[in-house]
C-alpha positions, 0 to 999 in steps of 0.5 A, a space after each residue: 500500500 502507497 502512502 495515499 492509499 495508507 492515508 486514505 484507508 485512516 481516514 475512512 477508518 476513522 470516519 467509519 461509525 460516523 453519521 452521515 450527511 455532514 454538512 459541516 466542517 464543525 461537523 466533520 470534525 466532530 465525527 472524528 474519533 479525536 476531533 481536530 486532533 485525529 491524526 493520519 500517518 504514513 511514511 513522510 505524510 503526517 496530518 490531523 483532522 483539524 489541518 485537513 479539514 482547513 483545505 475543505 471549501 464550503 462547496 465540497 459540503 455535504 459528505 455523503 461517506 468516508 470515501 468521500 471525505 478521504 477522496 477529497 482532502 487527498 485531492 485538496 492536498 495534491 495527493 
């Protein structure tokens, strides 16, 4: 498994018991086991919840699944 794909697999797995639609960055935050401080790790790549949640614009709003979320902060990031 690549880096992205190791990213991607925490933070769908982090969001995994989460109730959805959200419509929120407050709300996606609060979905995460440790809120903002929820953090995703692989290889070089190190990001909290609260770091990815602020590449987020109000149009990628609601999320419909985890695979969503993680689709779109790795997108956000460049990844």
């Amino acid at each position: 498994m690549n880096v992205k794909e190791e990213i991607h697999a925490q933070i769908a797995g982090a969001l995994v018991g989460a109730k959805f639609p959200i419509r929120t960055p407050e709300e996606l935050l609060a979905a995460f086991p440790a809120g903002a401080a929820t953090r995703c790790k692989a290889g070089d790549v190190e990001m909290t919840a609260g770091e990815a949640v602020t590449l987020l614009k109000p149009e990628d709003f609601p999320f419909t699944s985890p695979g969503q979320v993680a689709d779109t902060i790795l997108s956000r990031a460049g990844m």
